[in-house]
C-alpha positions as CSV (number, residue, x, y, z in Angstrom):
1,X,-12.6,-15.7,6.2
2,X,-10.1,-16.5,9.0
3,X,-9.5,-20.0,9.9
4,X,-9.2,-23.6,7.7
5,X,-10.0,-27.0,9.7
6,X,-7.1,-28.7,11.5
7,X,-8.0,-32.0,9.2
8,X,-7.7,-30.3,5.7
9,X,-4.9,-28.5,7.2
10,X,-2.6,-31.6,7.6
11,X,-4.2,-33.1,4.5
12,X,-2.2,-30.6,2.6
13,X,0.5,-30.7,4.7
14,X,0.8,-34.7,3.3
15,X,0.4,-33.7,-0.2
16,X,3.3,-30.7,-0.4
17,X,5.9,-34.1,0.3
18,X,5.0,-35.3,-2.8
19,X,5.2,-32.7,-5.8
20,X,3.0,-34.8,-8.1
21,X,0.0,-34.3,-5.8
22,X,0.4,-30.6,-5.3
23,X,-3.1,-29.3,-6.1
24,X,-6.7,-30.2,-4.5
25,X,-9.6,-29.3,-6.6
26,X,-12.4,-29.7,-4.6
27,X,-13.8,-26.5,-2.5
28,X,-11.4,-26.1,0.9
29,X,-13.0,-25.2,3.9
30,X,-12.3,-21.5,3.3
31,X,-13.5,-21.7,0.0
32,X,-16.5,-22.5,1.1
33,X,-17.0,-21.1,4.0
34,X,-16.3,-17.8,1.7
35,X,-19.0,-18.6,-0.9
36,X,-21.5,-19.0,1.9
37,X,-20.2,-16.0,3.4
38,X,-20.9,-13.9,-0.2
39,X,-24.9,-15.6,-1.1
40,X,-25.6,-14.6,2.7
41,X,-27.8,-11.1,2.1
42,X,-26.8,-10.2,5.6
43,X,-23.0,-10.4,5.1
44,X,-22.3,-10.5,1.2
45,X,-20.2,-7.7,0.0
46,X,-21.9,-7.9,-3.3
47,X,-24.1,-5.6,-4.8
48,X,-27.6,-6.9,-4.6
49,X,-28.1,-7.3,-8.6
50,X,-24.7,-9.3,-8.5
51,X,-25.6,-11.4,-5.7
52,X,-28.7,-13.3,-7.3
53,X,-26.5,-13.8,-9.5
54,X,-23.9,-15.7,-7.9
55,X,-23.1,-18.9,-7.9
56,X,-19.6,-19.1,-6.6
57,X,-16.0,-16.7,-6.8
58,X,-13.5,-18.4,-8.7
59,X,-10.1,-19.4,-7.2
60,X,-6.8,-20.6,-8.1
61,X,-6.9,-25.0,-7.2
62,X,-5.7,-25.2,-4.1
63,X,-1.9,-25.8,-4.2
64,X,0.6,-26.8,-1.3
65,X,3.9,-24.3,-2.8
66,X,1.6,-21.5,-1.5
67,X,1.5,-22.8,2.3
68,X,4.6,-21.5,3.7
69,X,6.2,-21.8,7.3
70,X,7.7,-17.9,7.4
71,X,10.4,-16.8,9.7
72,X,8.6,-14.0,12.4
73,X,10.2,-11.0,13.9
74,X,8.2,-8.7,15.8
75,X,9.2,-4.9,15.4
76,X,9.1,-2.8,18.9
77,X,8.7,0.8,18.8
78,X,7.1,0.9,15.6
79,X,4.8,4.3,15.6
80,X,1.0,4.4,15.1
81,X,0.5,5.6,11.5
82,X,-2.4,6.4,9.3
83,X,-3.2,3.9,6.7
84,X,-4.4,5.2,3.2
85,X,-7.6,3.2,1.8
86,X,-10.0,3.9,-1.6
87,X,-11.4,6.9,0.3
88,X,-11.1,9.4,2.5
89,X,-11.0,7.0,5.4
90,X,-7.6,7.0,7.4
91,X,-7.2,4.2,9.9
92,X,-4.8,3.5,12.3
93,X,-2.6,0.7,12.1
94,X,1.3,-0.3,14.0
95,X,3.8,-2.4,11.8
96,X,3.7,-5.6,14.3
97,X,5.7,-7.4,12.4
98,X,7.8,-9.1,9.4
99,X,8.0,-12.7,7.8
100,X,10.4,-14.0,6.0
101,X,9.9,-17.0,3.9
102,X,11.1,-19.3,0.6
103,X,8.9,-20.3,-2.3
104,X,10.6,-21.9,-5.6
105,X,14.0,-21.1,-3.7
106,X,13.9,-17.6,-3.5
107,X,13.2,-15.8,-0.2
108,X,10.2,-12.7,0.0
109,X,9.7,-10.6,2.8
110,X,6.6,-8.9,3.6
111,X,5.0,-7.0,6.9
112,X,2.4,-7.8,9.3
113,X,-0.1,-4.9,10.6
114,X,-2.1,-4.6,13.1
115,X,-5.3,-2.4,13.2
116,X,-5.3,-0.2,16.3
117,X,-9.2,0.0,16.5
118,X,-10.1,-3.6,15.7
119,X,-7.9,-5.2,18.5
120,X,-9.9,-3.5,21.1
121,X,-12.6,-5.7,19.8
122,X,-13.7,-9.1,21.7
123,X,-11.9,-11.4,19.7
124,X,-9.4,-10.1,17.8
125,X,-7.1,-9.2,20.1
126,X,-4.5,-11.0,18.1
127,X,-5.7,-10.7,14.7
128,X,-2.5,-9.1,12.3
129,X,-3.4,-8.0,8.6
130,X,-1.1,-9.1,5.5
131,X,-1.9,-7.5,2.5
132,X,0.4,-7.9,-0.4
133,X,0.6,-7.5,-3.8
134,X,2.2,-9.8,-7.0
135,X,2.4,-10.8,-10.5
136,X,-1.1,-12.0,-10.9
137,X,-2.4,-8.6,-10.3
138,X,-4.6,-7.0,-13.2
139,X,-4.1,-10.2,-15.0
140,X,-5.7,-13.3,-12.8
141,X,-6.4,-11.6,-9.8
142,X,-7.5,-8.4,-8.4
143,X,-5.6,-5.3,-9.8
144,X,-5.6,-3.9,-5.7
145,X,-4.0,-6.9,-4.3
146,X,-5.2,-8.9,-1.8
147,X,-5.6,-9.4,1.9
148,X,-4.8,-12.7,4.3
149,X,-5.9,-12.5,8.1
150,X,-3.3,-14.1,10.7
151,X,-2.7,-14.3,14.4
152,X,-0.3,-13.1,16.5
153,X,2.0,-16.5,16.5
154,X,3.9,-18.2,19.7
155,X,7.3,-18.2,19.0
156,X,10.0,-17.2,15.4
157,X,7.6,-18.9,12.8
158,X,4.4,-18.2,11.4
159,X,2.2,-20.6,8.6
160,X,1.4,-18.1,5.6
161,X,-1.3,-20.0,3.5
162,X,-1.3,-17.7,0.3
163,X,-4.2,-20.4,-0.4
164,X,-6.7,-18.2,2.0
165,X,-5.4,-15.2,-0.1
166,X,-8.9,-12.8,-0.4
167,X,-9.7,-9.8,-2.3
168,X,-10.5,-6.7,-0.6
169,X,-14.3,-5.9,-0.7
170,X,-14.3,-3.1,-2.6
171,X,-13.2,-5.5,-5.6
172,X,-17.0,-6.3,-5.7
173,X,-18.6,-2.9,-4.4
174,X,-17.6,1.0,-4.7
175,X,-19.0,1.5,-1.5
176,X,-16.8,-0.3,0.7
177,X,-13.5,2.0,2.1
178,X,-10.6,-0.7,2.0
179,X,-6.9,-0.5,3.0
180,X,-5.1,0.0,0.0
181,X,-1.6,-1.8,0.2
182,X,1.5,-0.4,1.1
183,X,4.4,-0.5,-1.3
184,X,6.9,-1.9,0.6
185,X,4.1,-5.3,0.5
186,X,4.9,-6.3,-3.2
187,X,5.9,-9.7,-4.4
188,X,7.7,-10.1,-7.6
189,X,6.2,-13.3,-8.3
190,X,3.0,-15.1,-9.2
191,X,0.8,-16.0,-6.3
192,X,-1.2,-18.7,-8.3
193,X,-3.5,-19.4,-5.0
194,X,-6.4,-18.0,-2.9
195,X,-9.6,-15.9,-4.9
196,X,-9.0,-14.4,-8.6
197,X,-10.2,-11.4,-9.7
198,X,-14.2,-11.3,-9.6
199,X,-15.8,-11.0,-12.8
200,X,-20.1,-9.9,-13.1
201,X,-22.7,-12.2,-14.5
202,X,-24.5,-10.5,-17.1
């Protein structure tokens, strides 16, 4: 669920210069790399009566005001804290970071976390969490907010593609302990991009 190609990448980079050709509604890369991801009986969050059931999640069309170039600071000193999820489980995570960004003219500001057990893992030493909540929630999308994966950047800025925007597994399954998100992470305003809120084939 991490990473979209470097050619559809600077496809939609193209179409944000021209607002009449904002949205792509064919599958993205991480659109379908996610569907692949969820029919796979070895990876699928889904429960098992849902999965041979599935066909495909259902996402906002893929549209270029959502890919962002965010101002980065990262935060020094922060202190290790315990982050609450749907159960008892408390992981640790560090405030790395925050962005700072401008969609429709208004600027947002969100964090970036980092998950002190995960980056002792072999490849994702750099990985940073953004979860965040909006407008869409309990209407379009999930009612828990969703989740976006991100790398440490280089230097002050940071691409935020709200496009690769992913609900939290435990939208599909009970079973699954997931990071609930912290207040401090809401939007006021509709994220019309990434993965809307599953709904069950009967």
């Amino acid at each position: 669920m991490k990473k979209i190609s470097i050619l559809f990448f600077v496809v939609v980079l193209s179409l944000s210069c021209d607002d009449n050709k904002r949205y792509i509604t064919n599958l993205t890369v991480f659109q379908a790399e996610l569907n692949s991801e969820f029919k796979d009986v070895t990876l699928s969050p889904l429960k098992n009566e849902d999965r041979l059931k599935f066909n495909s999640l259902e996402f906002y069309n893929y549209d270029s005001l959502y890919l962002v170039q965010a101002k980065f600071r990262k935060l020094n000193n922060e202190l290790v804290f315990k982050m609450k999820t749907t159960t008892e489980r408390l992981p640790e995570y560090v405030k790395y970071g925050e962005i700072k960004f401008k969609i429709n003219g208004n600027f947002y500001e969100l964090n970036l976390y980092q998950n002190q057990e995960l980056i002792e893992k072999e490849g994702y030493e750099n990985y940073l969490f953004l979860p965040f909540m909006d407008d869409t929630n309990g209407v379009s999308s999930y009612s828990g907010g969703r989740y976006i994966d991100l790398e440490i950047p280089t230097d002050s800025l940071i691409s935020i593609d709200f496009n690769n925007a992913y609900n939290p597994y435990c939208a599909y399954n009970e079973k699954y302990s997931c990071p609930i998100v912290p207040r401090e992470n809401y939007l006021n305003i509709k994220i019309n991009a990434g993965v809307k809120s599953f709904k069950k084939i009967d």
